[in-house]
C-alpha positions as MATLAB code, in Angstrom:
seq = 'XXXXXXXXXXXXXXXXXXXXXXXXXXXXXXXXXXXXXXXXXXXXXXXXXXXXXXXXXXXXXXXX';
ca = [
     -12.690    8.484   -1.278;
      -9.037    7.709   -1.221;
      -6.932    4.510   -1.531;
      -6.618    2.316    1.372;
      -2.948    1.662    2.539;
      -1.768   -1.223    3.564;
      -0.199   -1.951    7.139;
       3.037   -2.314    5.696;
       2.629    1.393    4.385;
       1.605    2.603    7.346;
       3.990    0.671    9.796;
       7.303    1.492    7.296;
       5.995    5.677    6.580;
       5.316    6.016   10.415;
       8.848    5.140   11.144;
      10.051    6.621    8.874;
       8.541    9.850   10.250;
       9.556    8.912   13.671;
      13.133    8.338   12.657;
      13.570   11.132   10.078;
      10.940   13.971   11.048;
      13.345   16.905   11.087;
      14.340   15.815    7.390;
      11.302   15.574    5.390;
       9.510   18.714    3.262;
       5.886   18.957    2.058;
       7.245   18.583   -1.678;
       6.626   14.947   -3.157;
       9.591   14.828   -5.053;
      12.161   15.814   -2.152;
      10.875   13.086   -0.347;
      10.855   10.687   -2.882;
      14.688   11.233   -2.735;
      14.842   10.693    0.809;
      12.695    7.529    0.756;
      15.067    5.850   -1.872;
      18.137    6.928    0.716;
      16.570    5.804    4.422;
      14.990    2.624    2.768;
      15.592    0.172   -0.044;
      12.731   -0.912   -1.816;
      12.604   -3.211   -4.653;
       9.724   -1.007   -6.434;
       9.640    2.025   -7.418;
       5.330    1.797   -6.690;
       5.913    1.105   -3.171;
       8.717    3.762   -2.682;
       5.880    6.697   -4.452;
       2.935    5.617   -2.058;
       5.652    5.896    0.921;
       6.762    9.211   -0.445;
       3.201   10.414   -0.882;
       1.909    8.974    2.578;
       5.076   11.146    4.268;
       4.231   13.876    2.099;
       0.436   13.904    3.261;
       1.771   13.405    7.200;
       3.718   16.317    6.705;
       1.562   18.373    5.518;
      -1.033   17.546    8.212;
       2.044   17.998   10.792;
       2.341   21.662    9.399;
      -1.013   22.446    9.862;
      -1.104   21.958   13.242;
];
């Protein structure tokens, strides 16, 4: 089993997505970059668990 995120997570990463699709990879890192850039956070905690939510959505887009 996983970690459970957090509405916040959820609600900020799916607009994100919904925003930004056409911009984000399925490589952690580049989207860490693009997290910082579309959206300040104060943490760098929250802006990793964004990154790595968008990263998994991505993935699961590419699948498909």
């Amino acid at each position: 089993m996983g970690r459970v995120k957090t509405k916040l997570i959820k609600r900020i990463t799916h607009k994100l997505v919904r925003d930004h699709a056409q911009n984000f990879k399925t490589n952690f890192e580049e989207n860490k970059e693009l997290v910082q850039k579309y959206a300040d956070f104060p943490s760098k905690k929250v802006r990793n668990v964004i990154a790595g939510y968008v990263t998994r959505l991505m993935k699961t887009r590419e699948e498909i």
